[in-house]
N, CA, C and O atoms as CSV, one atom per row, in Angstrom:
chain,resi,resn,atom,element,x,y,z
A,1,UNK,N,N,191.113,9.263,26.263
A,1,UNK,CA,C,189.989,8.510,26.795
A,1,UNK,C,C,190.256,8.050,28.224
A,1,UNK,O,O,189.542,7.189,28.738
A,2,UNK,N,N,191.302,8.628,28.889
A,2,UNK,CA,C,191.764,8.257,30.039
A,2,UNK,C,C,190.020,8.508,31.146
A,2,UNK,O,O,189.392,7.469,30.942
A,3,UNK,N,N,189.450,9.131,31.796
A,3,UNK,CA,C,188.623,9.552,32.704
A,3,UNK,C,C,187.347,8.997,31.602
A,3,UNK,O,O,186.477,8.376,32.213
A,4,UNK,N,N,187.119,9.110,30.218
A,4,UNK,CA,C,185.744,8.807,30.110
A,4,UNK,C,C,186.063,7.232,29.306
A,4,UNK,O,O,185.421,6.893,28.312
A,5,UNK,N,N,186.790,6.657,29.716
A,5,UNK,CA,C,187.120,4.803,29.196
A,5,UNK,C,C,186.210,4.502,30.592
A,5,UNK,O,O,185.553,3.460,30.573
A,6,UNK,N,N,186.145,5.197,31.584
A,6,UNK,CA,C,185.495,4.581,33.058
A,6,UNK,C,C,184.568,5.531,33.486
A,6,UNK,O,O,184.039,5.111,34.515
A,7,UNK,N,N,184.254,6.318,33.251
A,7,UNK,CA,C,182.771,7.121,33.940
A,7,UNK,C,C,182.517,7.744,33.008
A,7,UNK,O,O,183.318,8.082,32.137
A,8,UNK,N,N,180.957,8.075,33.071
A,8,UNK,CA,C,180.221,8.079,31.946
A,8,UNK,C,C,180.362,7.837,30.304
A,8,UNK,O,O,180.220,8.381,29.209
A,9,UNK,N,N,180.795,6.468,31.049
A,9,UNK,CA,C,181.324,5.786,29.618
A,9,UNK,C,C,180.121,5.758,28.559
A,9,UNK,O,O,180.326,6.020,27.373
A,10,UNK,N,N,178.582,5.354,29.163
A,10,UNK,CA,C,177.547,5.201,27.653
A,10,UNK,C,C,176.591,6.483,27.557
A,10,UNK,O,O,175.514,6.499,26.960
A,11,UNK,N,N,177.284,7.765,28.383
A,11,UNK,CA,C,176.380,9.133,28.312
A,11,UNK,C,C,176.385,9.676,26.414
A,11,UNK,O,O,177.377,10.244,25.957
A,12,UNK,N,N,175.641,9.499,25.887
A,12,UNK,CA,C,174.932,10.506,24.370
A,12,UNK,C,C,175.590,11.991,24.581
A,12,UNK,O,O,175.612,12.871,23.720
A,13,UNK,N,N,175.995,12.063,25.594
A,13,UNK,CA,C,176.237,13.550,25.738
A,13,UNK,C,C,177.759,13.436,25.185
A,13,UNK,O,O,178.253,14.392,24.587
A,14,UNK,N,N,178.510,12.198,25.411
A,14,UNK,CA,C,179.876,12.283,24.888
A,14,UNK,C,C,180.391,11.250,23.823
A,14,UNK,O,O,181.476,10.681,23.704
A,15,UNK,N,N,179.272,11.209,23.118
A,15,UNK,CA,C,179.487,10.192,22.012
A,15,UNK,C,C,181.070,11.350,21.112
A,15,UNK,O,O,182.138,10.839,20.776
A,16,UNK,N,N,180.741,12.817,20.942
A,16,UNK,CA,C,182.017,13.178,20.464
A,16,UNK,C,C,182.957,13.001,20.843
A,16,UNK,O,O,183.863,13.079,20.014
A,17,UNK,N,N,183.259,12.738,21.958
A,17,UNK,CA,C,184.638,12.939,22.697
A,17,UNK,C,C,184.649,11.122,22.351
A,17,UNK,O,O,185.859,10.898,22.347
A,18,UNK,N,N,184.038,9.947,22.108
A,18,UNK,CA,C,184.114,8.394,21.766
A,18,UNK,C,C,184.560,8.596,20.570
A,18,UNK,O,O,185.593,8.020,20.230
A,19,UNK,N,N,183.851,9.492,19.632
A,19,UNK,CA,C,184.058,9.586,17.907
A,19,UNK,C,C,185.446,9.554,17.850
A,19,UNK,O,O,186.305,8.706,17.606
A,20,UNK,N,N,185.392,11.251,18.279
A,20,UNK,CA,C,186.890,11.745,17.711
A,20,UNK,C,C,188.617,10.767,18.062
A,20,UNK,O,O,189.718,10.860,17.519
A,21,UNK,N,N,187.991,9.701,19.453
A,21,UNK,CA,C,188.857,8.918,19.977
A,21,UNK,C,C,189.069,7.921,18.494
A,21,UNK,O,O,190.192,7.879,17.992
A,22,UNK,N,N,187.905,7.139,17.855
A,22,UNK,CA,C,187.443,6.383,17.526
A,22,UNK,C,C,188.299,6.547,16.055
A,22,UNK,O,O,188.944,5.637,15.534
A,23,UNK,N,N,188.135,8.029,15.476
A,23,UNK,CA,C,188.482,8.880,14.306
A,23,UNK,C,C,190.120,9.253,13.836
A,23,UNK,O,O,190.722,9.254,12.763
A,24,UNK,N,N,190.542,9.622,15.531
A,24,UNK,CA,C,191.689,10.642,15.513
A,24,UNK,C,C,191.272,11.582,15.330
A,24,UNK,O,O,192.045,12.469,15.693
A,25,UNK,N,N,190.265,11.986,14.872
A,25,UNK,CA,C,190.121,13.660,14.364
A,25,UNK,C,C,189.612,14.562,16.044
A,25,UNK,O,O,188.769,14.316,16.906
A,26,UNK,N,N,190.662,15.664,15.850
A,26,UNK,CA,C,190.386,16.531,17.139
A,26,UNK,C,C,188.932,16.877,17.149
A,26,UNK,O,O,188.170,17.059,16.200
A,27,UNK,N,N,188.684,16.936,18.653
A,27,UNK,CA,C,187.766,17.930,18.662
A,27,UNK,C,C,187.874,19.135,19.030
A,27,UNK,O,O,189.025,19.498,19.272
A,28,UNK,N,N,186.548,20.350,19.234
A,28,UNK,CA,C,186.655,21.469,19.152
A,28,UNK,C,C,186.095,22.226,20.473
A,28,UNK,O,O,185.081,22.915,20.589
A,29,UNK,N,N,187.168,21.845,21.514
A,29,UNK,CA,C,187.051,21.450,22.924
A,29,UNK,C,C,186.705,23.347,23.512
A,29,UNK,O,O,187.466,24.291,23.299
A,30,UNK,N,N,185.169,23.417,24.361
A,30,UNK,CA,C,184.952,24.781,25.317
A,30,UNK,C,C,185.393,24.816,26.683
A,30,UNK,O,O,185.119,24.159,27.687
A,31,UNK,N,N,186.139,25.756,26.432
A,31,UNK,CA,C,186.875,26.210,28.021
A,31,UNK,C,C,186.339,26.205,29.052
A,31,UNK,O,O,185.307,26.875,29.088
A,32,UNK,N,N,186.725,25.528,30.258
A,32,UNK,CA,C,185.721,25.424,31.284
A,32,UNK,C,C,186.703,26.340,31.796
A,32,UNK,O,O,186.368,27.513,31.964
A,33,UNK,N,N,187.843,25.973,32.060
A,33,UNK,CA,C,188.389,27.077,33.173
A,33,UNK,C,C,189.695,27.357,31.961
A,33,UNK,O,O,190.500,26.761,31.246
A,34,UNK,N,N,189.310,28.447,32.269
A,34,UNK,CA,C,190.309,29.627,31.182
A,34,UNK,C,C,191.035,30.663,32.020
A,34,UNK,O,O,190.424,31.360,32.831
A,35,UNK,N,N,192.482,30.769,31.798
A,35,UNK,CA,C,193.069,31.944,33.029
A,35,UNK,C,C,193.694,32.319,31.467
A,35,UNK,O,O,193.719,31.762,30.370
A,36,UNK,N,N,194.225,33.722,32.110
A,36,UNK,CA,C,194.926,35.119,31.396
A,36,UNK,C,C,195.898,34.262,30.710
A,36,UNK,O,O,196.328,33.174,31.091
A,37,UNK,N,N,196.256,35.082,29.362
A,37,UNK,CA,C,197.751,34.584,28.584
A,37,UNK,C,C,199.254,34.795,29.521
A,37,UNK,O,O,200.398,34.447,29.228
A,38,UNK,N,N,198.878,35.305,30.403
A,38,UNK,CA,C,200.408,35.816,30.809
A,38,UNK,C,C,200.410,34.918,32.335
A,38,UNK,O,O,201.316,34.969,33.167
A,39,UNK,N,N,199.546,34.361,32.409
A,39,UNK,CA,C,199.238,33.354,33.609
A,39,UNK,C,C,199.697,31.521,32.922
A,39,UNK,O,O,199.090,30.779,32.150
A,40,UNK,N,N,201.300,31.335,33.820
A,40,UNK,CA,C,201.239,30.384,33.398
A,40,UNK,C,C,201.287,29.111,34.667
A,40,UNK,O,O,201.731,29.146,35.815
A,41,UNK,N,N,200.703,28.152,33.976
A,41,UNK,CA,C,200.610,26.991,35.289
A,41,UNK,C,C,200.828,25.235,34.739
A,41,UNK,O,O,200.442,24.574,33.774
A,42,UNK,N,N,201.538,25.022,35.778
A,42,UNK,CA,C,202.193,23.523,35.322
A,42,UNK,C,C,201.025,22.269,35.959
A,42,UNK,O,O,201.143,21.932,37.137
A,43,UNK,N,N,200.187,21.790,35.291
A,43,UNK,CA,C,199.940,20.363,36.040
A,43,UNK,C,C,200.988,19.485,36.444
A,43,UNK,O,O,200.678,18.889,37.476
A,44,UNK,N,N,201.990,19.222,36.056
A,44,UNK,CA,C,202.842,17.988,36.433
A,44,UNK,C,C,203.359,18.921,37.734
A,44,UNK,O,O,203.433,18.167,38.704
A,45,UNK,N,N,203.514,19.474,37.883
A,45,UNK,CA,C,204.057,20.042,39.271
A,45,UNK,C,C,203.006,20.001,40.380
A,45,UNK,O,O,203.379,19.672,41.506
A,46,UNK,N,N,202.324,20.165,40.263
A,46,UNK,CA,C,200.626,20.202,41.031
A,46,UNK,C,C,200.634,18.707,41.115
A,46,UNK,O,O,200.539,18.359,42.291
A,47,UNK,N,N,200.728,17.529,40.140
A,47,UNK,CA,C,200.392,16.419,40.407
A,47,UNK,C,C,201.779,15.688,41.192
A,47,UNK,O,O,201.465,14.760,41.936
A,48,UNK,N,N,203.142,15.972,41.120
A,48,UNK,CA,C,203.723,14.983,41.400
A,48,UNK,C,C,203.958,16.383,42.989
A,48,UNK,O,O,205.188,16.389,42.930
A,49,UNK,N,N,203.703,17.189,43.926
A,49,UNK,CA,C,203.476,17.830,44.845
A,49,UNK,C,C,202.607,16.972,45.534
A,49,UNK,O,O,202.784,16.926,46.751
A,50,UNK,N,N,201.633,16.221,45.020
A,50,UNK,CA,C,200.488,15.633,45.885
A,50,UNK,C,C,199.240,15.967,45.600
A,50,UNK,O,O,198.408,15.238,46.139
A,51,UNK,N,N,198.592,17.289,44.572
A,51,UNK,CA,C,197.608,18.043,44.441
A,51,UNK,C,C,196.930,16.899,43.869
A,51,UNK,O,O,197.500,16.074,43.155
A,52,UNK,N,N,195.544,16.854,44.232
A,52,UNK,CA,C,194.323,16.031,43.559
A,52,UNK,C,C,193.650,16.751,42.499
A,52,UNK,O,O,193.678,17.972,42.345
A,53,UNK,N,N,193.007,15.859,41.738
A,53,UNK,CA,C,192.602,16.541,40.516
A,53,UNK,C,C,191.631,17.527,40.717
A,53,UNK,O,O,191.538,18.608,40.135
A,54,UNK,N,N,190.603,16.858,41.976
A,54,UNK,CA,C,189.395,17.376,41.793
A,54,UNK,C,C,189.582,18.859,43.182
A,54,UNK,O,O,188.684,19.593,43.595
A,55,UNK,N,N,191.245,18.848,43.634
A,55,UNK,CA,C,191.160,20.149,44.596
A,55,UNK,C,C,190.892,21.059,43.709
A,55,UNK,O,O,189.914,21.660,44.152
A,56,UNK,N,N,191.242,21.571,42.567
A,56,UNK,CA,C,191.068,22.127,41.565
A,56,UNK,C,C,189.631,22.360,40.535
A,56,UNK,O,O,189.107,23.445,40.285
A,57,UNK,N,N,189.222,21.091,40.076
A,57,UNK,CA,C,188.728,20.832,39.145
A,57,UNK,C,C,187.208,20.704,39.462
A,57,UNK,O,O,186.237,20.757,38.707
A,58,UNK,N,N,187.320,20.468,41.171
A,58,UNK,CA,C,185.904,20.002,41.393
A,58,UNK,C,C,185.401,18.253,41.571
A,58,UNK,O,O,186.277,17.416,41.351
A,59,UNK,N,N,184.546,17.957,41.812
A,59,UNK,CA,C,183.873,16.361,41.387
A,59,UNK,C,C,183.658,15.497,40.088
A,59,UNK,O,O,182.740,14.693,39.923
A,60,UNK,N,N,184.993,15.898,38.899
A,60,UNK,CA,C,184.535,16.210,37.876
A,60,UNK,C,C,183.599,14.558,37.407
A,60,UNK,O,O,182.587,14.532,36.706
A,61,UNK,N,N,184.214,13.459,37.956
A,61,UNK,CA,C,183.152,12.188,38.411
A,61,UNK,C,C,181.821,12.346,38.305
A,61,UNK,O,O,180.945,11.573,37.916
A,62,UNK,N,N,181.790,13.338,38.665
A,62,UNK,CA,C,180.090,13.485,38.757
A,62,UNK,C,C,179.322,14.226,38.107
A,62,UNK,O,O,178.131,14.481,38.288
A,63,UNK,N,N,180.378,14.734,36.973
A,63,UNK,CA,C,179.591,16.131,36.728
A,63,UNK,C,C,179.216,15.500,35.065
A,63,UNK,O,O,179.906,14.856,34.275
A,64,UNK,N,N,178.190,15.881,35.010
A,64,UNK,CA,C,177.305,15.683,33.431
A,64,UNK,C,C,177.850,15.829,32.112
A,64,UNK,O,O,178.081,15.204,31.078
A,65,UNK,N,N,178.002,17.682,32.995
A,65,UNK,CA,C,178.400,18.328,32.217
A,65,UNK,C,C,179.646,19.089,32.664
A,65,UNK,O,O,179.251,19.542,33.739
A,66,UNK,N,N,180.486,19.374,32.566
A,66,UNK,CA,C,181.916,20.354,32.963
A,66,UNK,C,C,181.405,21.166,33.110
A,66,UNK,O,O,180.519,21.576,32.360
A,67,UNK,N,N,181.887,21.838,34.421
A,67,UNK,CA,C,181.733,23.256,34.782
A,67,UNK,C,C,182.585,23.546,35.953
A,67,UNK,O,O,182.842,22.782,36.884
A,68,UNK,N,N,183.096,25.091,35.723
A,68,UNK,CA,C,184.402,25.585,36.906
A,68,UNK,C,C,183.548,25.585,38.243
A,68,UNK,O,O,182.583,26.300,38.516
A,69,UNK,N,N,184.269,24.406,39.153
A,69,UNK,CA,C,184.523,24.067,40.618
A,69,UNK,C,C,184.945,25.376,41.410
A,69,UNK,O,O,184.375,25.845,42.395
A,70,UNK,N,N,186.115,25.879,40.735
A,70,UNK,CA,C,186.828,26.918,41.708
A,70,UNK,C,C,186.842,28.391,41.150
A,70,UNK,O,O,186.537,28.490,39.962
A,71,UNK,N,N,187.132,29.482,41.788
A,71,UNK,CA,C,187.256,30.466,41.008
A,71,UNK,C,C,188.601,30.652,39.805
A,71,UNK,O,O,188.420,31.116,38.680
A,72,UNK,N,N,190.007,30.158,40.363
A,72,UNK,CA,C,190.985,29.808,40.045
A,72,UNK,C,C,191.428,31.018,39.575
A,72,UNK,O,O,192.039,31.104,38.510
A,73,UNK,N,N,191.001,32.617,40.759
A,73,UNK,CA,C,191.595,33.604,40.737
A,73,UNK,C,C,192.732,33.538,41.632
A,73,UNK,O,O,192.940,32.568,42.360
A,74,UNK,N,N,193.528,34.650,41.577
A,74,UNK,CA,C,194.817,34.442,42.020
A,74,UNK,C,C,195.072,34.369,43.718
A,74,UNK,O,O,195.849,33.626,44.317
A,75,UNK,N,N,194.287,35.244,44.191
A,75,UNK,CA,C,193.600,34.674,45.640
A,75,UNK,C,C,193.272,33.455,46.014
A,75,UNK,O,O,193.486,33.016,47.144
A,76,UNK,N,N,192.737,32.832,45.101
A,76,UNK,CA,C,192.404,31.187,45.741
A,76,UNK,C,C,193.378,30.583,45.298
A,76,UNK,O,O,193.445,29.580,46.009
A,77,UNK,N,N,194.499,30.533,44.288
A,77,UNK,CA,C,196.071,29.901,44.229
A,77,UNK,C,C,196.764,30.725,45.526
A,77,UNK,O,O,197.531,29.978,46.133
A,78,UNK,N,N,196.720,31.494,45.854
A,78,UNK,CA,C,197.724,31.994,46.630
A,78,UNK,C,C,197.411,31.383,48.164
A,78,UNK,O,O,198.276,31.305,49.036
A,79,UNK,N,N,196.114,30.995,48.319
A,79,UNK,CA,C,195.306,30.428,49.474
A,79,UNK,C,C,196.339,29.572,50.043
A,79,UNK,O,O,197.072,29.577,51.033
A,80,UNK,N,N,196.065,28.687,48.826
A,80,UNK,CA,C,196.823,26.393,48.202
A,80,UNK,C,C,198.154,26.954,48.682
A,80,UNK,O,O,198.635,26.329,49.627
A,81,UNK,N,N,198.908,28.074,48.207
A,81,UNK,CA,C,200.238,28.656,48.108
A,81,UNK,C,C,201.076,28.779,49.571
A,81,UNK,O,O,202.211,28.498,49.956
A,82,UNK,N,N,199.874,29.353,50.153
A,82,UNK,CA,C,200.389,29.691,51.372
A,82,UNK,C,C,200.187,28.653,52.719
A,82,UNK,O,O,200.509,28.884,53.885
A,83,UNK,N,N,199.588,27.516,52.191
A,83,UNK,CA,C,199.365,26.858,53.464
A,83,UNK,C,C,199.250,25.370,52.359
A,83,UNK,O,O,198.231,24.739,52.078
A,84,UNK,N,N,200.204,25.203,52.050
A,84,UNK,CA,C,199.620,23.810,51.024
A,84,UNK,C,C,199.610,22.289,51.743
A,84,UNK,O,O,199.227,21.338,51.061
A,85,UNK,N,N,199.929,22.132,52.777
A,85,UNK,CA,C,199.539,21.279,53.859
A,85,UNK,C,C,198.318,21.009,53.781
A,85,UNK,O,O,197.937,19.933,54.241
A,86,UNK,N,N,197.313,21.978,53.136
A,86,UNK,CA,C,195.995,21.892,53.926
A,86,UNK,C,C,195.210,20.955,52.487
A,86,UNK,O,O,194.052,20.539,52.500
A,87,UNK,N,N,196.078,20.813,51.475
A,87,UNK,CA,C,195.227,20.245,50.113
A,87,UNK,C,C,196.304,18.914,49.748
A,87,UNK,O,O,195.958,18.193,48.812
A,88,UNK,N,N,197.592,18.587,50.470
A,88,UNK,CA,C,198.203,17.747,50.026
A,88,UNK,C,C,197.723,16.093,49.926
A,88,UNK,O,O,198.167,15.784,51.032
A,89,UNK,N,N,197.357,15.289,49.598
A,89,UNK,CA,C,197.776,13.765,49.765
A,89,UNK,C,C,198.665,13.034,49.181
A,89,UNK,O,O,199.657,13.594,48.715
A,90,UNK,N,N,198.512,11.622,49.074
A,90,UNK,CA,C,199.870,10.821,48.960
A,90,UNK,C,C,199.880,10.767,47.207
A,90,UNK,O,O,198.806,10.691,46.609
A,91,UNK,N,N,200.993,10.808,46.574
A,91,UNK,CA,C,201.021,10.589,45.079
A,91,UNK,C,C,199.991,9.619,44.653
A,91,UNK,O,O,199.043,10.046,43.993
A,92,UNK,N,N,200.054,8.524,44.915
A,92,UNK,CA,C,199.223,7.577,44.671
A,92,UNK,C,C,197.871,7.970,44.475
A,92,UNK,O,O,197.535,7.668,43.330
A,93,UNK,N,N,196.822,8.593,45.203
A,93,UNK,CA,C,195.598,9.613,45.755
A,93,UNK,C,C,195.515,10.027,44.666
A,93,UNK,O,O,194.527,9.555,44.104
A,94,UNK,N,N,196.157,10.795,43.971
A,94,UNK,CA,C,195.870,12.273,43.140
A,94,UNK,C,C,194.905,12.190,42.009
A,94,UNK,O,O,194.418,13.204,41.509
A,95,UNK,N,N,194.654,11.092,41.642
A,95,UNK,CA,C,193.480,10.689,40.531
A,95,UNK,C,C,192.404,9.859,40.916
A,95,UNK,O,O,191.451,9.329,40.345
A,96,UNK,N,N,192.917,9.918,42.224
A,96,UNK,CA,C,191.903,9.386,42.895
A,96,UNK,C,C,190.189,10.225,43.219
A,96,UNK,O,O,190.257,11.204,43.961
A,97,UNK,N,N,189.180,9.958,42.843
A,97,UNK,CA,C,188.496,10.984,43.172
A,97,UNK,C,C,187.552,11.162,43.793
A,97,UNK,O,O,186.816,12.103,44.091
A,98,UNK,N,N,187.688,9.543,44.076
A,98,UNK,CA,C,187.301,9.661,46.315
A,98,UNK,C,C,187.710,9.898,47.041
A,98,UNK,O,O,187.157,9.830,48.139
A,99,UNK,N,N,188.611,10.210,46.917
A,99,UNK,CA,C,189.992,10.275,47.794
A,99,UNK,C,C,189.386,10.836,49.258
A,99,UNK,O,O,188.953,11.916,48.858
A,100,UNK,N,N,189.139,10.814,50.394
A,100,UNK,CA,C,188.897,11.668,51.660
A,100,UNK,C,C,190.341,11.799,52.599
A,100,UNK,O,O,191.250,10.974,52.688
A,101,UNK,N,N,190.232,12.904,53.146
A,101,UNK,CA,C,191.509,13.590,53.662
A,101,UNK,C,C,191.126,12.836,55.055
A,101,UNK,O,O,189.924,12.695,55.278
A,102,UNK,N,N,191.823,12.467,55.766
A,102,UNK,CA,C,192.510,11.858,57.214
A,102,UNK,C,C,191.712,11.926,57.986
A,102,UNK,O,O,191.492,13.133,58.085
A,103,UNK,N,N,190.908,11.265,58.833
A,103,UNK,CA,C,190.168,11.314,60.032
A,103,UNK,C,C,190.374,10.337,60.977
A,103,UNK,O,O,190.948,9.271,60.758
A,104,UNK,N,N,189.877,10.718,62.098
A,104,UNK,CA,C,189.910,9.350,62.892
A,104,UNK,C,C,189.338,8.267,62.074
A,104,UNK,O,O,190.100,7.445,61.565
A,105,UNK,N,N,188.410,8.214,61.949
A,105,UNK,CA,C,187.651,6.978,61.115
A,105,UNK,C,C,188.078,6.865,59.820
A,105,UNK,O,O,187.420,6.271,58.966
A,106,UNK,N,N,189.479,7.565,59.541
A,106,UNK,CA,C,189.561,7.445,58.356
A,106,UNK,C,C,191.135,8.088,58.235
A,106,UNK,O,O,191.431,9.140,57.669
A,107,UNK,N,N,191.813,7.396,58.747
A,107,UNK,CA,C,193.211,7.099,58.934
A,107,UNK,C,C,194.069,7.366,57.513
A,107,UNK,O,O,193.214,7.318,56.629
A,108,UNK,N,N,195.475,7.644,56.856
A,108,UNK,CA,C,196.074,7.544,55.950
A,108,UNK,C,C,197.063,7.369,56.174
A,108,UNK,O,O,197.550,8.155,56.988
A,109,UNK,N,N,197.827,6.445,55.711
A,109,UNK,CA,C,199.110,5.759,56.250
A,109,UNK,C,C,199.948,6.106,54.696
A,109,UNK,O,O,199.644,5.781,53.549
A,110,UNK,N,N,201.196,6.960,55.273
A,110,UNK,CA,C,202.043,7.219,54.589
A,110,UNK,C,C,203.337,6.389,55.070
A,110,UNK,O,O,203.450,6.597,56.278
A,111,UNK,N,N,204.442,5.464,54.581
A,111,UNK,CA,C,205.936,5.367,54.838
A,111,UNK,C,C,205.681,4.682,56.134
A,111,UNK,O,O,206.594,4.889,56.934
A,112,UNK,N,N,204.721,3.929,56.589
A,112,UNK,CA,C,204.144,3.330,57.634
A,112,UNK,C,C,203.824,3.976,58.980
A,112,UNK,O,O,203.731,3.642,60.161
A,113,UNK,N,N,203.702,5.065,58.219
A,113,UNK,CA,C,202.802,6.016,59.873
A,113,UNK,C,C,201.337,6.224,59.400
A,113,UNK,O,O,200.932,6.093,58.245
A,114,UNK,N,N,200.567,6.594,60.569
A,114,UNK,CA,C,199.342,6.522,59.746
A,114,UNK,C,C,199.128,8.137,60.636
A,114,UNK,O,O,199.825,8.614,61.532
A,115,UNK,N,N,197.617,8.810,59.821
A,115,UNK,CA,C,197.846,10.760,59.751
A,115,UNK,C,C,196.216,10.088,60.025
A,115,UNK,O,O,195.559,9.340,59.300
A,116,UNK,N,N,195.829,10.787,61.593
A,116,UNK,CA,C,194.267,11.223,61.256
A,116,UNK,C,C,193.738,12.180,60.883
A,116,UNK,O,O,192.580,12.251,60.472
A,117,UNK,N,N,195.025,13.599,61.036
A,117,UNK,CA,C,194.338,14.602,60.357
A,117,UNK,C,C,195.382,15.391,58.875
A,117,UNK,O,O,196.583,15.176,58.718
A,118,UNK,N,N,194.709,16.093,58.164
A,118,UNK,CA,C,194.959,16.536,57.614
A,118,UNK,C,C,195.796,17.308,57.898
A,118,UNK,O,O,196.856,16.857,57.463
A,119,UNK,N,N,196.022,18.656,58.607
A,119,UNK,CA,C,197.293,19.231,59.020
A,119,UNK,C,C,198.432,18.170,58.963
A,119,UNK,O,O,199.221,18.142,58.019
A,120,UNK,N,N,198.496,17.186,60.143
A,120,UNK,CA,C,199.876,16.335,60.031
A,120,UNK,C,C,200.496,15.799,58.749
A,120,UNK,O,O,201.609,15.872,58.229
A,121,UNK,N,N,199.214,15.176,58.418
A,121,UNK,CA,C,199.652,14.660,56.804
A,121,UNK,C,C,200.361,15.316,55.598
A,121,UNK,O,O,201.339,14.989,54.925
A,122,UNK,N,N,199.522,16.346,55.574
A,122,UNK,CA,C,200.141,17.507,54.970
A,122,UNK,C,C,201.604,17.985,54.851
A,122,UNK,O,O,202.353,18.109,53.882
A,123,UNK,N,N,201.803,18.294,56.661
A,123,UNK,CA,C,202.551,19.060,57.318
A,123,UNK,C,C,204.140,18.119,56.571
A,123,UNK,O,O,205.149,18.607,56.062
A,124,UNK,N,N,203.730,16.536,56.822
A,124,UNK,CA,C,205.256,15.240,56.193
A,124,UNK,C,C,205.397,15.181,54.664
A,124,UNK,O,O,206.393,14.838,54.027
A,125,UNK,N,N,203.817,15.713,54.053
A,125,UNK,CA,C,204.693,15.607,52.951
A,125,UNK,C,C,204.475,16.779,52.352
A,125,UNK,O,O,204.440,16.765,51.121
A,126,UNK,N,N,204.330,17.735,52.882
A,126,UNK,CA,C,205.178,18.756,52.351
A,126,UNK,C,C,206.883,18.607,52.399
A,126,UNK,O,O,207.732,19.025,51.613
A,127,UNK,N,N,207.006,17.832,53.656
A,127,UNK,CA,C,208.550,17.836,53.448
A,127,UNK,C,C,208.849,16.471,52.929
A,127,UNK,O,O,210.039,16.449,52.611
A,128,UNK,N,N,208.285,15.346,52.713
A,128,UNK,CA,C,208.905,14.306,52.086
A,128,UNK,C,C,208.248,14.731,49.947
A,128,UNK,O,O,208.548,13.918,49.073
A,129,UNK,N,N,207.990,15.143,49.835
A,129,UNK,CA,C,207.866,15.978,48.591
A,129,UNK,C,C,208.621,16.953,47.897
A,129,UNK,O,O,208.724,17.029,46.673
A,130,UNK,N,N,209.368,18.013,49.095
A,130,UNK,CA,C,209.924,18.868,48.913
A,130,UNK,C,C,208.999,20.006,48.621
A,130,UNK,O,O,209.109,20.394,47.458
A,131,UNK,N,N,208.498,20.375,49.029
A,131,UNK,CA,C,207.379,21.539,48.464
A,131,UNK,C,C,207.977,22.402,49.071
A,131,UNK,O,O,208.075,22.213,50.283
A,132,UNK,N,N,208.747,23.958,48.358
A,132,UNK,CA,C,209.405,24.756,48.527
A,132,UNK,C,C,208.565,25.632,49.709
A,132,UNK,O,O,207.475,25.305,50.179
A,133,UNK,N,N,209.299,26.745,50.041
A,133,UNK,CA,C,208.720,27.982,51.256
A,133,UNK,C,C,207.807,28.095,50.479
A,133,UNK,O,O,207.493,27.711,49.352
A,134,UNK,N,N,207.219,29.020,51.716
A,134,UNK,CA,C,205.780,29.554,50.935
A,134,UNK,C,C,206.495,30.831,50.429
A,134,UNK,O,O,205.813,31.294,49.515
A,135,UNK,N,N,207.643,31.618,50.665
A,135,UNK,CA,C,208.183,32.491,50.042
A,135,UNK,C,C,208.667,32.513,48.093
A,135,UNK,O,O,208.715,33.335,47.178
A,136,UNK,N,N,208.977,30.817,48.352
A,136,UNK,CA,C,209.479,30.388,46.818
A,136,UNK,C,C,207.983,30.277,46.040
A,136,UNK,O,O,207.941,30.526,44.835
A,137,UNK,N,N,207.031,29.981,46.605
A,137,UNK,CA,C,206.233,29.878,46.166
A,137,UNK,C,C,204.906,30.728,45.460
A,137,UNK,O,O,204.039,30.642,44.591
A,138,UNK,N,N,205.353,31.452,46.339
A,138,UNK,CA,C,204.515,32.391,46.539
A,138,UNK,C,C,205.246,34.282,45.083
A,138,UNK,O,O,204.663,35.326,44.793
A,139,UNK,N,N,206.673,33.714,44.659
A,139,UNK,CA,C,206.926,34.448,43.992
A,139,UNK,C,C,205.868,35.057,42.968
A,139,UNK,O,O,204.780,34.483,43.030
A,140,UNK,N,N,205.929,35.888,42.221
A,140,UNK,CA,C,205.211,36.558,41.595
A,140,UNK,C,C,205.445,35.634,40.333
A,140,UNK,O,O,204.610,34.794,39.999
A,141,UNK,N,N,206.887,35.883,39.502
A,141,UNK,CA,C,207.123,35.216,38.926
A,141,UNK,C,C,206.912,33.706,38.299
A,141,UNK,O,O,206.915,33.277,37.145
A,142,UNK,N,N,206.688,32.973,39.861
A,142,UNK,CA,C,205.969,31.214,39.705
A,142,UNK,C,C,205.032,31.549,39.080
A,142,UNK,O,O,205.085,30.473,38.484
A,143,UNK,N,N,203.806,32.254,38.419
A,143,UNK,CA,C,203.298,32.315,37.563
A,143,UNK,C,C,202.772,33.438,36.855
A,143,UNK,O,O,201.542,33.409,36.841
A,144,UNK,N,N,203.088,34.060,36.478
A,144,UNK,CA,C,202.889,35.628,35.463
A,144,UNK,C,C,204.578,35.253,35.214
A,144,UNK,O,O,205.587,34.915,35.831
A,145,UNK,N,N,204.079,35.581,33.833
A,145,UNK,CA,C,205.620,35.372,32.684
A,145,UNK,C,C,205.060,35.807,31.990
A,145,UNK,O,O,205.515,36.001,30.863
């Protein structure tokens, strides 16, 4: 009940997902975003990297009803892969799902520096994160097993 204890908490549309909380009894949850069996992928790595929920997932805040945001073909991971500067923010951020990336008018202060743009921001914590080469990353292996 983590995301629907606070938004669209009194929608009819999710009285199941209240029940089954309510019950214990599972529900009988439809795939919004479904990748291949031999495609494997870690959220906790994505989240403690800096990745936001909704780079992925979309606005899911807003959405009624669930539905895939991204294509989340291997081209658009390899995109994030190869330049991941360009989707990073601060740990704190990542469930955040207002979150807006760095502007002048809209400053982000990491470790007491503050980032107006996105490149820079990125650029520190990719390295105060550790976020490997884009070579390590980019292995074949990091996901097909």
């Amino acid at each position: 009940m983590n995301c629907h204890s606070q938004i669209w908490t009194n929608a009819k549309l999710l009285e199941p997902v209240r029940a089954s909380y309510r019950s214990g009894e599972s529900l009988q949850w439809t795939r919004v975003n479904e990748l291949p069996d031999f495609v494997y992928f870690n959220h906790s790595i994505h989240v403690t990297k800096g990745v936001g929920c909704n780079t992925c997932h979309g606005p899911v805040d807003q959405m009624p009803l669930m539905y895939q945001a991204e294509s989340l073909q291997m081209e658009w991971c390899l995109g994030c892969h190869r330049a991941p500067q360009n989707n990073l923010r601060p740990r704190d951020q990542v469930f955040n799902m207002r979150y807006q990336q760095p502007s002048g008018s809209n400053p982000v202060v990491v470790d007491g520096q503050s980032y107006t743009d996105q490149t820079a921001l990125g650029t520190a914590l990719v390295k105060k994160y550790n976020v490997r080469s884009v070579k390590d990353i980019t292995s074949c292996s990091t996901c097909h097993r």
